[in-house]
C-alpha positions in Angstrom: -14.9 0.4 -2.4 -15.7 2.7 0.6 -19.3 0.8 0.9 -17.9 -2.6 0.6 -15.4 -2.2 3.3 -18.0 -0.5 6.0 -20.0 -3.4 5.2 -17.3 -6.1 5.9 -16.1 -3.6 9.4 -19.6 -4.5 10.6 -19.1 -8.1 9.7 -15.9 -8.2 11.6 -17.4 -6.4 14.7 -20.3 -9.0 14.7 -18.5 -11.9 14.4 -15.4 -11.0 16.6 -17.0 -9.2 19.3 -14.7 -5.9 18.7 -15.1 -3.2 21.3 -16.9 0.2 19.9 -13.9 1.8 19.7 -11.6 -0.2 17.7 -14.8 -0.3 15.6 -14.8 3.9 15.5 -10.7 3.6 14.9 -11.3 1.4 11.8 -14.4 2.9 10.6 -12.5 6.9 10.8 -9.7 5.3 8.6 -11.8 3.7 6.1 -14.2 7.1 5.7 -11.1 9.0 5.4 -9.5 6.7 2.7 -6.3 5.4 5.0 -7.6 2.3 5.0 -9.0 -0.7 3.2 -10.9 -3.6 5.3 -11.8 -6.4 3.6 -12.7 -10.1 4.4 -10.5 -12.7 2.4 -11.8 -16.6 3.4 -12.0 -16.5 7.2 -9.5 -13.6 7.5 -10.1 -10.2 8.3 -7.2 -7.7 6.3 -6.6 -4.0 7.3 -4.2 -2.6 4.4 -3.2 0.8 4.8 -0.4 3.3 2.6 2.1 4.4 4.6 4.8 7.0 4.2 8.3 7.9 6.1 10.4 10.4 4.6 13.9 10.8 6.0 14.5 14.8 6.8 17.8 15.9 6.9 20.3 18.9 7.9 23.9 19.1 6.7 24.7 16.1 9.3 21.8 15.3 11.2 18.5 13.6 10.7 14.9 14.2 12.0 12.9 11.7 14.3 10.0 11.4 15.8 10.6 10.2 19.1 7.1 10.4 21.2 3.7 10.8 21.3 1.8 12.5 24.6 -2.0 11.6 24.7 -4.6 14.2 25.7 -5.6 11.2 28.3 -2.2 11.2 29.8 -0.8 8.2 27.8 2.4 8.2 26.3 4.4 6.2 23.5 8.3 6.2 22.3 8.2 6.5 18.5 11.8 7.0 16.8 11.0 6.9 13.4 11.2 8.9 10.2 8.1 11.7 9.9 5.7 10.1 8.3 2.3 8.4 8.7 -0.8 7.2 6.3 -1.2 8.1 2.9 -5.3 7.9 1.7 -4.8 5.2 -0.8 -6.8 7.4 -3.6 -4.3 10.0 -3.9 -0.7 10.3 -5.1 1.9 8.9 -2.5 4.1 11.9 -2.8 1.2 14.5 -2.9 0.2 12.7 0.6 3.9 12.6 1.5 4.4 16.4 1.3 1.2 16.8 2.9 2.1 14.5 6.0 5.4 16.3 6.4 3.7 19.9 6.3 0.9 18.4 8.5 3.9 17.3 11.0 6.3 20.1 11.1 5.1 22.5 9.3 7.0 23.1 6.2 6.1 22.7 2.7 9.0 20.5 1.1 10.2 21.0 -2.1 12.0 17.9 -4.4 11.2 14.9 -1.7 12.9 12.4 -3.3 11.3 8.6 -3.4 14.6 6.2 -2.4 12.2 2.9 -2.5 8.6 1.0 -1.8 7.7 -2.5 -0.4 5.4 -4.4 1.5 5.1 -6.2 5.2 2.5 -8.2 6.3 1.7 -8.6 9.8 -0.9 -11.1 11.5 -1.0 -9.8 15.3 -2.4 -6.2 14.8 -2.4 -4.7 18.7 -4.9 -2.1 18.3 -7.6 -4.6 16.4 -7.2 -8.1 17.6 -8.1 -10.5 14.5 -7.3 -8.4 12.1 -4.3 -9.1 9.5 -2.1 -5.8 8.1 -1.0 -5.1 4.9 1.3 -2.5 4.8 2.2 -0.8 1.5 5.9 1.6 2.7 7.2 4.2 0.4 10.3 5.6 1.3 11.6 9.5 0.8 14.0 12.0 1.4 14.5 15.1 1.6 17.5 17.9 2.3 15.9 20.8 4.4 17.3 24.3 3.5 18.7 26.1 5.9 15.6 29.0 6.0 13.5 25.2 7.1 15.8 24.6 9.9 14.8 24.8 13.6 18.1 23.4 15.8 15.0 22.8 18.8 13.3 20.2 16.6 9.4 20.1 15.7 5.9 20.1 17.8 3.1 18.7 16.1 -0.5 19.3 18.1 -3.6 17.2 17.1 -6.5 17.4 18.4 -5.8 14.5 20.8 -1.9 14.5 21.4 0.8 16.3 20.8 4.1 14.8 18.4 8.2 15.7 19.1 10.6 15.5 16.7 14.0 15.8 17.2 17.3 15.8 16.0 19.6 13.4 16.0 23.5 13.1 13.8 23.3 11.1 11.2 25.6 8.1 12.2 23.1 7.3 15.4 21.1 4.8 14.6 17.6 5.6 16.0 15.5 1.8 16.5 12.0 2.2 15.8 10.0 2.0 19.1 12.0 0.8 21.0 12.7 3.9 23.3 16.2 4.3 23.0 18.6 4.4 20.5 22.4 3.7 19.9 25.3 4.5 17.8 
């Protein structure tokens, strides 16, 4: 599976003219199983596993609300921690990995609350591409010994992630950069 979708990534980059690097993005997630690329009729599909697991604490919930770049960039997340789950593994294996990964505990009892799919045919960071996104939904209760009132720092290699808390009847909107109650 890995073969055939490096082969179609280079068939896409040839006959859309992609830059090297969204070329580097898409060939990184496909070597490290977070995505599959694959060429159906004249369409190009990137379908990746994601996961968001909803963290609580007595009455508040945990966000991630921003992303700083090593290159100075930055983005407004606010969403649920979570991120992509290598499609050859068990969603709630990668689930409980992602959330250690992200703030550093080690979760016991997530609980899955429900799965779908989107579809989305303008993909920003690879232009002619197509996504399929397969969602699985959690939650989980933190214990108070798991609790940190400041939030959580996540630092990658090439940014650094904040999480913070927010009570549970604000409703955070995704990416937007604000939220309301």
């Amino acid at each position: 599976m890995i073969l055939k979708s490096l082969l179609t990534l280079l068939l896409f980059v040839v006959d859309r003219g992609q830059s090297w690097q969204s070329f580097k993005w898409l060939l990184a997630e496909v070597l490290s199983k977070e995505a599959k690329f694959y060429k159906l009729g004249d369409r190009y599909i990137r379908e990746v596993m994601v996961g968001f697991c909803v963290i609580s604490y007595k009455d508040l919930v945990l966000y991630e609300v921003r992303q700083v770049f090593k290159d100075g960039r930055e983005t407004a997340r606010y969403q649920p921690v979570g991120g992509k789950l290598r499609y050859d593994q068990d969603p709630e294996q990668e689930m409980l990995r992602e959330i250690e990964e992200e703030i550093g505990i080690s979760p016991r009892g997530i609980r899955l609350t429900s799965t779908d799919t989107s579809h989305s045919t303008e993909v920003y960071k690879f232009p002619g591409t197509e996504a399929v996104w397969h969602n699985w939904y959690y939650e989980y209760q933190l214990a108070e010994c798991e609790y940190s009132p400041e939030g959580y720092i996540e630092v990658d290699r090439d940014k650094t992630t904040y999480f913070k808390w927010f009570h549970k009847d604000v409703k955070v909107v995704r990416n937007s950069g604000k939220w309301t109650k």
